[in-house]
C-alpha positions in Angstrom: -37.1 54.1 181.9 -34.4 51.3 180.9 -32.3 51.6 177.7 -30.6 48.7 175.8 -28.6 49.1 172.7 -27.5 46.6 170.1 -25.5 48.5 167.4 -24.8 46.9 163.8 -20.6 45.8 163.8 -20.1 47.1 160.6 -22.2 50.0 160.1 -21.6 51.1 163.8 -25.8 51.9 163.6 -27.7 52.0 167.0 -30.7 50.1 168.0 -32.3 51.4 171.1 -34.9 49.7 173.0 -36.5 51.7 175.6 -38.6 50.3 178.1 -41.5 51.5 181.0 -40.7 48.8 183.4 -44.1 49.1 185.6 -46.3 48.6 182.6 -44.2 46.5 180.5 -44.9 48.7 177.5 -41.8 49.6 174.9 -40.7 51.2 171.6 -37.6 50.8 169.9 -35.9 54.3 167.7 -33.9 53.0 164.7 -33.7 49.3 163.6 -30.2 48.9 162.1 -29.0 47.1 164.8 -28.8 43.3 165.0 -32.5 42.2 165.8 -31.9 39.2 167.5 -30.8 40.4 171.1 -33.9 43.1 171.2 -36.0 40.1 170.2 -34.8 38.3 172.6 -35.4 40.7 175.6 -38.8 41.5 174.0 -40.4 38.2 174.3 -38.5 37.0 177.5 -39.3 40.1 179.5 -43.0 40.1 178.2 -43.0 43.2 176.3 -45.5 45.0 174.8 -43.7 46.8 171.6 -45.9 50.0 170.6 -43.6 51.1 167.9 -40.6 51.7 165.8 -39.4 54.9 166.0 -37.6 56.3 162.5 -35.0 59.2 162.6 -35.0 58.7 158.7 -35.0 56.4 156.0 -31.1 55.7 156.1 -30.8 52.1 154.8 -28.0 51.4 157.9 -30.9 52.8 160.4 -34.5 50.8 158.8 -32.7 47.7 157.9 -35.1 45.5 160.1 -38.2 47.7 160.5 -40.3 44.7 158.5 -38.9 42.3 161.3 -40.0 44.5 164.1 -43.4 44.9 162.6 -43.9 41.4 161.6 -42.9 40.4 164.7 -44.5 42.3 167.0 -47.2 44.3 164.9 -45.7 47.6 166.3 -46.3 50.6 164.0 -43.6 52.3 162.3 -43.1 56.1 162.4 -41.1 58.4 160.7 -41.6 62.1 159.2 -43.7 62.9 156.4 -41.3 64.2 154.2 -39.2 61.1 154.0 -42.9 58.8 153.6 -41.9 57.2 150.3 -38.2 56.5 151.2 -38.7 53.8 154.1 -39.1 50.2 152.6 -41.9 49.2 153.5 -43.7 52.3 154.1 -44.9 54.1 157.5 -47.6 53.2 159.6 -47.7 57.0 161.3 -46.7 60.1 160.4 -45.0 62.4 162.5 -44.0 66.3 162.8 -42.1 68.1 164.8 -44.1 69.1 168.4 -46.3 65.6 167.4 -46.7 63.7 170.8 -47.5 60.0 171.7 -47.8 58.3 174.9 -47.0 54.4 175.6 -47.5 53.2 179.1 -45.2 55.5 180.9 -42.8 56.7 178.0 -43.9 60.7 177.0 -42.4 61.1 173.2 -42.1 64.5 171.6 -40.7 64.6 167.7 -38.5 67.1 166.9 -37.6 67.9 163.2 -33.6 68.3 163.3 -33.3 68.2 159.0 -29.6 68.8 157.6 -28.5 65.4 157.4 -31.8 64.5 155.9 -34.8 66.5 154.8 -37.0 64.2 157.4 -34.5 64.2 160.6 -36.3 63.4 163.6 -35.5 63.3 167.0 -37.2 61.6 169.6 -37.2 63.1 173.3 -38.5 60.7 175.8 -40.0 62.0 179.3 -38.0 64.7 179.0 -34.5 63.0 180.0 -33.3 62.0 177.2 -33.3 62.5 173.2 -32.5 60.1 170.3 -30.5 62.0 168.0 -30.6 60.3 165.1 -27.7 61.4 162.4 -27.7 64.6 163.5 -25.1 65.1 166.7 -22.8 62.1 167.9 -20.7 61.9 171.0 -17.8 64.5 169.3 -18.8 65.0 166.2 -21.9 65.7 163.7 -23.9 64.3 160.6 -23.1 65.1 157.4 -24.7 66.9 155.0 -24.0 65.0 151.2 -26.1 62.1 152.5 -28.9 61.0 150.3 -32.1 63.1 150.8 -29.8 65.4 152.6 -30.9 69.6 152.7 -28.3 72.4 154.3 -25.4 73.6 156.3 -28.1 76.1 157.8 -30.1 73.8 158.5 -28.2 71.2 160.2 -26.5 74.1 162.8 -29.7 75.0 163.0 -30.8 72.0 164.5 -28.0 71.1 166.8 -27.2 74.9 168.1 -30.8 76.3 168.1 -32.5 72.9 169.0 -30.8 70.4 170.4 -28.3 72.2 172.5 -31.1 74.1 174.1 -32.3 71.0 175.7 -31.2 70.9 179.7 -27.4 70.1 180.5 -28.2 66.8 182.2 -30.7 65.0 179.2 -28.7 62.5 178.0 -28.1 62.1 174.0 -28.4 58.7 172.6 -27.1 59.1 169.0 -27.8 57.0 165.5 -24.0 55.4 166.2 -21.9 55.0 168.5 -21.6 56.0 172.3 -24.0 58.2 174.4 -23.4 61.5 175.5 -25.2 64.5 177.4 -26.4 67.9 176.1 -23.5 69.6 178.6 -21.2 67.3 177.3 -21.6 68.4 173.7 -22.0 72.0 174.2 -18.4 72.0 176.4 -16.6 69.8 174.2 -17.9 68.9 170.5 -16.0 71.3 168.2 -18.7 72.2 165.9 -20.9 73.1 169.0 -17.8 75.2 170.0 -17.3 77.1 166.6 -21.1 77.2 165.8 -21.9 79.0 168.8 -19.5 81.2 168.6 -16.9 79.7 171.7 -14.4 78.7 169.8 -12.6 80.7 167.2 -11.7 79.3 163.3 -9.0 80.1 160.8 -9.7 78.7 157.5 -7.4 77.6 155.3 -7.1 76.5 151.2 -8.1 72.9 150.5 -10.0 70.7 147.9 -13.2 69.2 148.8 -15.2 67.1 146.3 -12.5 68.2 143.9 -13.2 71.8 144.2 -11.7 74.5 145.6 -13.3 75.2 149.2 -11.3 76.7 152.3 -11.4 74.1 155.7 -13.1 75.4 158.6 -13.1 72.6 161.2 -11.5 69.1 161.0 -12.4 67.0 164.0 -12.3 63.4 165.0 -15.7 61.0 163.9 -17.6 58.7 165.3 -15.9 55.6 162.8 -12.2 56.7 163.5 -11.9 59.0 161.0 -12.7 62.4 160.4 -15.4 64.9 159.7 -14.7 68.7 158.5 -17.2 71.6 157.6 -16.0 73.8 154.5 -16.6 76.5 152.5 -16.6 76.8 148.4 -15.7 79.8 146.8 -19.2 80.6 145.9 -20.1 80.7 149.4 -21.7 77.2 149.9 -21.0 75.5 153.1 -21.2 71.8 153.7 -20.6 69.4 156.7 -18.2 66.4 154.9 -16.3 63.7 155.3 -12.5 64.1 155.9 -11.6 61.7 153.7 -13.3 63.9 150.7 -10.9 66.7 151.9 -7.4 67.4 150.8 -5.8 70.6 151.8 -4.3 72.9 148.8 
């Protein structure tokens, strides 16, 4: 199983082709990437494209699914709950547990919602999973995003889901660098307070203009920062640091 990558300059949105080199068969997970390169390799190499994998319906992570399916006439797949969302529309539906084979690439879909009601995952031949916008190298998705559902939900997905994948599979995230599953459970600091290893002291700030108390500020995937809080009715969100001003 190969990899490539082209990843959008502004957004900072992945692209991942991944290819079964003895039967030339391929798919690619998210298209917000420049097109151009992956083209390139597609038709130089011979490929056979299958499909376009969604994680959701993010305009920075569809932007060239038409291309890819006029191009190539690949199917595009994303999860059900997101259907009416994706320009263009989906070709296949998929849940979590849903399975398809291409050549010698196993996928399995795994719902990860939080960021997005529709989150999906992708693990491929068991080695290595395509997060989406739901874990990065360091840091996590959000949860203010459009079409975006819980706090519970989106630990859920990362400390009861994804981080009980094996140490070695290797995460490929919606932007930004790769990591591994041991990586992330030693060192990303919401992995660390979420489960428990690592201990938090709130304190008084403003998030969203209201009053909320700061759990976790850490470092994000653009530069800047991402912090999970708590409002005085209890609420907890996952948010950007930039919408976070201490008292």
């Amino acid at each position: 199983m190969r990899i490539e990558r082209t990843m959008h300059p502004g957004w900072l949105s992945n692209s991942w082709l991944v290819v079964d080199e003895p039967t030339r068969r391929a798919i690619v997970i998210d298209t917000g990437g420049p097109f151009e390169p992956l083209r390139t390799i597609i038709e130089g190499e011979s490929l056979e494209l299958s499909h376009v994998l969604c994680t959701h319906h993010h305009h920075d992570h569809v932007h060239h699914n038409a291309d890819y399916r006029e191009r190539f006439g690949c199917a595009v797949c994303g999860h059900a709950a997101e259907r009416e969302l994706f320009p263009g529309g989906l070709d296949t539906l998929l849940a979590d547990g849903d399975e398809l084979v291409t050549g010698g690439l196993h996928v399995r879909a795994l719902h990860i919602p939080g960021h997005t009601r529709g989150q999906l995952g992708f693990v491929i031949n068991d080695e290595a999973v395509f997060t989406g916008d739901t874990l990065f190298r360091g840091s996590v998705g959000g949860t203010r995003a459009p079409g975006h559902t819980t706090f519970e939900d989106l630990r859920t997905s990362i400390v009861d889901v994804l981080m009980e994948l094996p140490d070695e599979t290797r995460i490929f995230p919606g932007h930004m660098d790769p990591t591994t599953v041991a990586r992330e459970r030693a060192e990303n600091p919401f992995v660390l307070a979420w489960s428990g290893s690592r201990d938090v002291a709130g304190t008084r700030c403003t998030a969203f203009g209201e009053p909320a108390e700061l759990l976790l500020r850490a470092s994000d995937y653009d530069g800047g920062t991402k912090c999970w809080v708590r409002f005085e009715d209890g609420r907890m969100d996952v948010v950007p640091g930039s919408r976070v001003s201490r008292a």
